[in-house]
C-alpha positions as CSV (number, residue, x, y, z in Angstrom):
1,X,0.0,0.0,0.0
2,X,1.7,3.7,-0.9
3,X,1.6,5.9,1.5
4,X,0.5,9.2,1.3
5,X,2.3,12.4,0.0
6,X,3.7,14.5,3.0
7,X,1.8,18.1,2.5
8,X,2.8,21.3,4.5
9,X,1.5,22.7,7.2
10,X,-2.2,24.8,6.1
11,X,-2.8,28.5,5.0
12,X,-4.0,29.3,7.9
13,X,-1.1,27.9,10.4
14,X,1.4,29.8,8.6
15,X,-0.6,33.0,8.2
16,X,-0.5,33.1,12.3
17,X,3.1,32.1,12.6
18,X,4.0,35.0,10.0
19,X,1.6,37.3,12.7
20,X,3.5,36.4,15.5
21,X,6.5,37.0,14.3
22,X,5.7,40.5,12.7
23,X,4.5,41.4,16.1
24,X,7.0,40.2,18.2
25,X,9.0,42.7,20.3
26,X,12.3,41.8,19.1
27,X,13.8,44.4,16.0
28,X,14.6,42.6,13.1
29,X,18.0,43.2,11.6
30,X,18.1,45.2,8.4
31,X,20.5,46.9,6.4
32,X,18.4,50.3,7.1
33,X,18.5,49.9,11.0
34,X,21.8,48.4,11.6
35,X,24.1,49.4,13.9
36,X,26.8,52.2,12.5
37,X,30.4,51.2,13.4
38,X,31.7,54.1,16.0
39,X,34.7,55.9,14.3
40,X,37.9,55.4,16.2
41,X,39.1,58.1,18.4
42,X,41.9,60.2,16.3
43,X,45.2,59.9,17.4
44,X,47.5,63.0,18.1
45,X,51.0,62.8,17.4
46,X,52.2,62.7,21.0
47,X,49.9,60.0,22.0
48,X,50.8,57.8,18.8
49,X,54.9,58.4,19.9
50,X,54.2,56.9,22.9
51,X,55.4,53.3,23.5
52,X,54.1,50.2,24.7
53,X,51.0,50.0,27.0
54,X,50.7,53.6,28.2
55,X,49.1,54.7,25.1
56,X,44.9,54.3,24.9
57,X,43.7,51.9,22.2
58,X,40.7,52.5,19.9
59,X,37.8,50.4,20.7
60,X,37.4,47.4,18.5
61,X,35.2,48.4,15.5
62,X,32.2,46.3,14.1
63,X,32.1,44.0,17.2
64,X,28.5,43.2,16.6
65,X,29.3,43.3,12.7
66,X,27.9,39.8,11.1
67,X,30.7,39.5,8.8
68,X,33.4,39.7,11.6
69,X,31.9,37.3,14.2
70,X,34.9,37.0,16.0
71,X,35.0,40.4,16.9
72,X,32.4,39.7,19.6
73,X,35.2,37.6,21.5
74,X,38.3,40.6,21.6
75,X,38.7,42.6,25.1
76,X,37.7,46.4,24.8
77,X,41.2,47.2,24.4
78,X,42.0,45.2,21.2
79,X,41.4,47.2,18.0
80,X,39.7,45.2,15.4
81,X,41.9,47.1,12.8
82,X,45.4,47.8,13.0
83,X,47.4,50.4,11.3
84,X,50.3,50.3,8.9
85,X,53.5,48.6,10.7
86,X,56.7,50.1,10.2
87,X,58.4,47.7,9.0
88,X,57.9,46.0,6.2
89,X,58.7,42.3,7.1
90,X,60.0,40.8,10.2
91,X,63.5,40.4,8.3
92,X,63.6,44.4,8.4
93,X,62.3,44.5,12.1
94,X,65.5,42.0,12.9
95,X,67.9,44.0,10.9
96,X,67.0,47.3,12.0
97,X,67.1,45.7,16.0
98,X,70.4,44.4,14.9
99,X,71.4,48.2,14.2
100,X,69.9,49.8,16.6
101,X,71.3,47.6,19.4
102,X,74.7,46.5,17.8
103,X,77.1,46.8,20.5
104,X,75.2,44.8,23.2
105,X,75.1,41.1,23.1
106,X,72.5,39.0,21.6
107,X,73.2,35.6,22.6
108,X,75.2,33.2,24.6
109,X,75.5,29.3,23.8
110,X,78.2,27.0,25.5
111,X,80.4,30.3,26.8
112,X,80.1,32.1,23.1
113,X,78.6,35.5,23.4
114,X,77.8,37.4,20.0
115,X,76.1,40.8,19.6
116,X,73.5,42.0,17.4
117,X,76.1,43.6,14.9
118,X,77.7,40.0,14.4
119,X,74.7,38.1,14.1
120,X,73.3,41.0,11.5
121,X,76.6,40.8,9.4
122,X,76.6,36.8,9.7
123,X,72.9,36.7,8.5
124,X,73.4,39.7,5.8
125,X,75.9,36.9,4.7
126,X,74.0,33.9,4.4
127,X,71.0,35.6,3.2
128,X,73.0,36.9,0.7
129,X,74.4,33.2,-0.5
130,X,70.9,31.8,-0.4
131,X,69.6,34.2,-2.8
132,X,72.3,33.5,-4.8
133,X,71.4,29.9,-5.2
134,X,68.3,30.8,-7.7
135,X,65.5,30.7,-4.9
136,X,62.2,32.8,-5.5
137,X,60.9,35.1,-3.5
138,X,58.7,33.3,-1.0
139,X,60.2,29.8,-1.1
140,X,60.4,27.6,2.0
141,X,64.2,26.5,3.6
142,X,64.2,24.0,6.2
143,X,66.3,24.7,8.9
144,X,67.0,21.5,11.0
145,X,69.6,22.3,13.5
146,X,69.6,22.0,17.4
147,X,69.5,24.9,19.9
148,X,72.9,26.7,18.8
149,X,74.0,30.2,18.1
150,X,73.5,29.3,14.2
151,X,70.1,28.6,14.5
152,X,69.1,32.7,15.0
153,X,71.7,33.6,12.0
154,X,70.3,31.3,10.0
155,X,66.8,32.0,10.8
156,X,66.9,35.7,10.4
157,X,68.9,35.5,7.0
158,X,66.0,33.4,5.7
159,X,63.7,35.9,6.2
160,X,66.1,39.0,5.4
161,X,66.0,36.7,2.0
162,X,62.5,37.2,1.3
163,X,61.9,33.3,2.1
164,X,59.9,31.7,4.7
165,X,61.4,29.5,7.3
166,X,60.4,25.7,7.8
167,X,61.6,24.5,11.6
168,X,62.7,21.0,11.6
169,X,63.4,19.1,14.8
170,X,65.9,17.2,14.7
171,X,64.8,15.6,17.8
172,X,61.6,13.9,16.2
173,X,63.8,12.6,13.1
């Protein structure tokens, strides 16, 4: 014996479910009512100068946004946008560091103590040689060494390079 066809539900039941929910007391969400995102307080030059923590962050933008749901989840404190960085790749950010602080020491392995001009001269060095090999821009080098002064040399001239850095353990070989 067939069974039946399944039908939906009648006229009538979903003209009073459409009447409830016209007149329910909760807005509906609409391009035309949404919620504008709050500009972010301008910055004056002294307060942008400042350094670390002292100086006030925006408040995050678009936190009830529905294309940015995770903006629900930052603290009051974290921007949801950030501004242009200085730098324009953590290979610069090493070398300028490396300048700026040249004289003091940068590491110590096994009694060996080198200082931020060394290690930026060693990895200007092997950067240099690894672009020489023919690598593009963006191409991944493994590095596979154990905690030694090499490893930060050779770490920092990958990225000075324009290459991305793989860590290998050797531990798990």
């Amino acid at each position: 014996m067939a069974k039946a066809p399944r039908t939906t539900a009648p006229a009538k039941a979903k003209a009073k479910t459409a009447a409830k929910t016209a007149s329910s007391d909760k807005p509906k969400a609409t391009t035309a009512n949404a919620v504008a995102k709050p500009k972010a307080a301008p910055t004056t030059a002294s307060s942008a100068s400042k350094p670390g923590p002292a100086r006030r962050l925006p408040k995050a933008v678009g936190a009830g946004s529905p294309e940015k749901p995770w903006l629900k989840s930052y603290p009051k404190v974290v921007p949801a946008e950030i501004g242009a960085l200085p730098f324009g790749s953590i290979g610069d950010l090493l070398a300028d560091a490396c300048k700026q602080y040249a004289s003091r020491p940068a590491f110590t392995c096994m009694g060996k103590t080198v200082t931020y001009a060394e290690v930026e001269r060693q990895s200007a060095a092997f950067g240099a040689y690894l672009q020489s090999t023919g690598l593009q821009k963006g191409a991944r080098v493994a590095l596979m060494m154990p905690n030694v002064l090499q490893y930060p040399v050779a770490m920092m001239a990958v990225l000075r390079a324009g290459y991305v850095v793989v860590n290998v353990n050797p531990l798990y070989t």
